[in-house]
N, C-alpha and C positions, 0 to 999 in steps of 0.2 A: 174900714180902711181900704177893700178893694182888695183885688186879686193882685198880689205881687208877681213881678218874672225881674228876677235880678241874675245877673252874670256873674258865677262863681268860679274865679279865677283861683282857684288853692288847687295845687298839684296833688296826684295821686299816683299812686302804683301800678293801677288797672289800668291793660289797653283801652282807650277809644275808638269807637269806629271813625264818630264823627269829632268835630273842635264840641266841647263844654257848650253841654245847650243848657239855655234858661231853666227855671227853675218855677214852680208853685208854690202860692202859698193859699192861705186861708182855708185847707184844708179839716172837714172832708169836702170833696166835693162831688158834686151829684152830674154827671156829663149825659146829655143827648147827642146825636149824630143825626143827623135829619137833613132833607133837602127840600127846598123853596119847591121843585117841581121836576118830575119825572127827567131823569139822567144831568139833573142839575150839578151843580160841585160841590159835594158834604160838606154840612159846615156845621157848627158845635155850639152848643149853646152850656155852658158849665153854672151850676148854682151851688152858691156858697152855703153850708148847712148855717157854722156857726155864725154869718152874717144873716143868712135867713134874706138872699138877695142875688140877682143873677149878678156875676161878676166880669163875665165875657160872654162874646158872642160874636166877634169879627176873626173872622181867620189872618185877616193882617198878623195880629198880634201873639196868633198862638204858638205855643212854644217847639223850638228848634226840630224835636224830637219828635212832636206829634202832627208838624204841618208839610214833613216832606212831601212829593207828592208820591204816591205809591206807596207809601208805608203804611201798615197796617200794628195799629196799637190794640193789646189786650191789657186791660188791668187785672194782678192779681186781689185779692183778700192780705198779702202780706204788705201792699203799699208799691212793691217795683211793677212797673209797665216792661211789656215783653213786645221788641219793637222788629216790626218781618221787614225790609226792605227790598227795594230790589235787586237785581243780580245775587236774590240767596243771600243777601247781606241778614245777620239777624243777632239783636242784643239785647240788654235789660237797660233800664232806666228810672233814677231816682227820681221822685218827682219833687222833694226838696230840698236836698242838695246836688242834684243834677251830674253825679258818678255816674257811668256808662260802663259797664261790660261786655265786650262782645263774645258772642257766642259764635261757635264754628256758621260755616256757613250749613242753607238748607239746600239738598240737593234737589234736580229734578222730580225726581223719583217719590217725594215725598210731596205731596200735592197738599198742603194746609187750607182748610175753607177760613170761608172770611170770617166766619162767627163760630169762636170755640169759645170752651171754657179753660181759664188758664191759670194755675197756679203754680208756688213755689212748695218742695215740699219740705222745708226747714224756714221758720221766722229770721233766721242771719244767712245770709247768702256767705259769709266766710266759712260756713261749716265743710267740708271737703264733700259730704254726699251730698247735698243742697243742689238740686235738678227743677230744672223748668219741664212742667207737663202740660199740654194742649191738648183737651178731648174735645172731639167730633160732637156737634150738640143732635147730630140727626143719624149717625151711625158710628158702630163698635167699635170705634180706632182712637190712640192715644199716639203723641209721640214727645217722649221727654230726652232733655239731655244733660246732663250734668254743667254746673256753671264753674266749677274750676277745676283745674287738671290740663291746663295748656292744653299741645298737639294729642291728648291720647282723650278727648271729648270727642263724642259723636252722636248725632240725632238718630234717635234707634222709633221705629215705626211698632206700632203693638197691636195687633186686634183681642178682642177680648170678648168671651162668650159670658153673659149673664141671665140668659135664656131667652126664653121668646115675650114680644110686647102681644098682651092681650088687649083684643080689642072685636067688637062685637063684630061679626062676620057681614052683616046687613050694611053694616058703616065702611065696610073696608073700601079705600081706592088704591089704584094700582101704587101712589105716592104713602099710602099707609106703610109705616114702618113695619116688619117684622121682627127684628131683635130689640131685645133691652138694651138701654146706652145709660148710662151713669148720670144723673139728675143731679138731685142735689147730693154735694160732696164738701169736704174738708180736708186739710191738710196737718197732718199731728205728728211729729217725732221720727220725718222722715217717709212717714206711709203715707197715703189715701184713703179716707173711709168715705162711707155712703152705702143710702139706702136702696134697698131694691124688694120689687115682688116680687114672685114666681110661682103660678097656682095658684092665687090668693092670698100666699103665707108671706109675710115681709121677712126678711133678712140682714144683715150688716155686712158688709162687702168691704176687704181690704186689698189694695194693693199694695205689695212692700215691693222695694226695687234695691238691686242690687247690681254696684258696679267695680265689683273687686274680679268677679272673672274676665278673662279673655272679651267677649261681650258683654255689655248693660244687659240687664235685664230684669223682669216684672211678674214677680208671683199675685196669684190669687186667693185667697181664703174667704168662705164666710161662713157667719155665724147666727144662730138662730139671735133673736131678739126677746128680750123678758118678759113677762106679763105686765109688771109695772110701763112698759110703752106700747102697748095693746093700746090704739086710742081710743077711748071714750066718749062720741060725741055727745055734749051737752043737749040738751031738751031743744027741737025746733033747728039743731045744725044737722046741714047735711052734707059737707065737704071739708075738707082742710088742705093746707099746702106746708110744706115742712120744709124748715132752712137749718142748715149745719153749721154752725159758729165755731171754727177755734181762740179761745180768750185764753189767755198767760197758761197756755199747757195743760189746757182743760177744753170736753168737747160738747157743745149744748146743742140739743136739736131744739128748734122753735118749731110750735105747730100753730099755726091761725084758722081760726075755726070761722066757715061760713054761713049763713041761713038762705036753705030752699036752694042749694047750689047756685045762687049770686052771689058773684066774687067782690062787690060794692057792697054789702053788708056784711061785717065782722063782730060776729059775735065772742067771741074772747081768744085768747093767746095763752096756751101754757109753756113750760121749758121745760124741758130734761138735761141733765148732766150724765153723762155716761160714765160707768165705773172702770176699771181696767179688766181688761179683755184678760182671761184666766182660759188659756189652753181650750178643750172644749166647749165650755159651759156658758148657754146664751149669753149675749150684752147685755151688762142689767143697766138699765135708765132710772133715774131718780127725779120724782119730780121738785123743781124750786120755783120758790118766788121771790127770790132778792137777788140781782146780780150786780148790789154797790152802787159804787160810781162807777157804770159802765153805760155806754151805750151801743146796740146791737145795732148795724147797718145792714138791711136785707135786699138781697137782689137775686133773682132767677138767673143770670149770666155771669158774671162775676163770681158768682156764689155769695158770701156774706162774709163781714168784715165786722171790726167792733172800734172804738176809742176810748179815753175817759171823756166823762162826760164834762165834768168841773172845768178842764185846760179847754173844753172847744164851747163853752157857752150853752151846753145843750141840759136836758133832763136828765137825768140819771136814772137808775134802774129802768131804763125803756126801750121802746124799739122803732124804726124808723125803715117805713117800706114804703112803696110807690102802691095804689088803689089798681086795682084791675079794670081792664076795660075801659078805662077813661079815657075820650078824646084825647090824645097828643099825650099821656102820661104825665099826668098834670097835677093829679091829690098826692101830696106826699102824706101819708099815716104816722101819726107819733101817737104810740102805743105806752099809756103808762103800767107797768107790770101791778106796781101795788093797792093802787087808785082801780083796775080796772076799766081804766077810760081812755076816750081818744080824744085827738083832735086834728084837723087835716087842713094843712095849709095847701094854697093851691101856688106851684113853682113859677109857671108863667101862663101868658092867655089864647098861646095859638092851638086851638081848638084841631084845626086843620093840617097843626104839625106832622110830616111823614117822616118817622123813624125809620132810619136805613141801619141796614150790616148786623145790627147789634140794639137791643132794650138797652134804656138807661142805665149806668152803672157806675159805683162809687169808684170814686180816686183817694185814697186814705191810705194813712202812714201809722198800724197799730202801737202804743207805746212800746217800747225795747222790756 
């Protein structure tokens, strides 16, 4: 049926920045940002999963919120876009029912690059701690800020030390990182978890935030990790990439396993389910292999996001990630968990496509 944008005119409580912008549908959806040729004008190419069909691709048509010009959109994993504008303008936005909340403005002083990673840390934005967070995909800085609480919200800046980035001395350039920055991450009950090394020994890394004092602010914890998520490479793999899923108040790491460190060959996918966190005592992980009617949506920027599978047309118990290194990011991977198999449809055919600002990333609204 095509990508809907319809005008919803039903009143709300929440201020607007701007008048009720358009709306999505067909979701989930799979967006590039890409330009015809060097300082050309972004333009957007969005594919429909459960159509299995691009459904836009003219910036005429795209919606209110994400064609201003100067605005900068991030999708989270909980479905709201987090929208920077200019003059410090900065809000959230539904992308199917097309509710707008704005957030304080961003001051000078707080310089946001064009490519973070961005979440919300509660699934209801009604919850009273419920804070939008932006982390630095290339250095240790976060800056969250609370989405309701009228005049007493503020966008609070955070650097955050999680040790040094190892990296073979021979290899190093002056542009070589030296701190760890927070990879892949999720969002659970309020907090931020994610993994990290340090020495060789991986760890679990929480931030909890806290905005009952005087100032916001952002504690650290971490915790050693079980033996049961010690990875295992299988016979012939020699790499893996790990994504964080939060699904209905549960936290699963996916690991994809590669052969001969070529990231076009995958060799299998397991899950973990994480237990609750007990005071000291490493995070213990469990591994599974059914996760229902669900389906996992994976991305390196966005982080990952899940649906049911049945309401959107898709496979159930499966996973759904873009192939590495492919021209223009092209193979999408649908990984079935119990079958053990794949299969890779390819999104579109421009070989040639130059992804700007930002890797491909879902637009999806997890069920409530």
């Amino acid at each position: 049926m095509g990508m809907l944008m319809n005008n919803d005119d039903s009143s709300s409580s929440r201020t607007s920045m701007h008048p009720r912008p358009q709306v999505l549908a067909s979701l989930p959806l799979l967006v590039y940002e890409y330009e015809d040729h060097p300082n050309a004008t972004t333009r957007m190419l969005i594919y429909s999963l459960p159509e299995r069909s691009i459904v836009y691709t003219h910036n005429s048509s795209r919606p209110q919120m994400m064609m201003m010009e100067g605005n900068l959109s991030f999708s989270t994993p909980q479905g709201w876009l987090v929208i920077l504008g200019q003059a410090s303008e900065a809000s959230i936005w539904h992308p199917l029912t097309g509710e707008t909340i704005t957030l304080p403005p961003i001051h000078g002083d707080h310089r946001i690059p064009d490519s973070c990673k961005c979440l919300l840390t509660r699934s209801s934005v009604a919850h009273p701690d419920c804070a939008v967070v932006l982390l630095d995909v290339n250095d240790p800085l976060m800056w969250f800020c609370r989405v309701n609480g009228g005049a007493d919200r503020m966008w609070v800046q955070h650097a955050y030390d999680i040790g040094d980035h190892y990296f073979p001395e021979e290899f190093r350039t002056p542009s070589t990182p030296t701190k760890n920055v927070v990879d892949d991450v999720a969002a659970l009950g309020g907090k931020l978890y994610f993994r990290f090394t340090e020495s060789d020994q991986d760890f679990m890394g929480v931030f909890d935030f806290d905005f009952h004092g005087h100032t916001p602010a952002v504690e650290f914890y971490e915790f050693d990790v079980s033996e049961e998520f010690n990875l295992k490479f299988p016979e012939g793999v020699c790499s893996a990439s790990i994504h964080l899923v939060e699904s209905m108040d549960e936290l699963f790491a996916v690991c994809i396993f590669y052969v001969d460190f070529d990231p076009t060959n995958i060799s299998a996918a397991h899950i973990f389910k994480m237990e609750e966190i007990c005071d000291e005592e490493p995070v213990a992980w469990h591994r599974v292999d059914d996760i229902g009617d669900r389906a996992f949506l994976l991305t390196g920027t966005n982080m990952s996001t899940w649906c049911s599978a049945s309401t959107n047309n898709l496979k159930g118990n499966s996973l759904y990630f873009l192939g590495h290194l492919v021209a223009g990011h092209r193979n999408l991977c649908i990984y079935d968990i119990q079958e053990q198999s794949m299969e890779i449809v390819q999104v579109h055919d421009q070989e040639d496509m130059e992804i700007v600002r930002t890797p491909p990333y879902w637009i999806n609204v997890p069920p409530c």
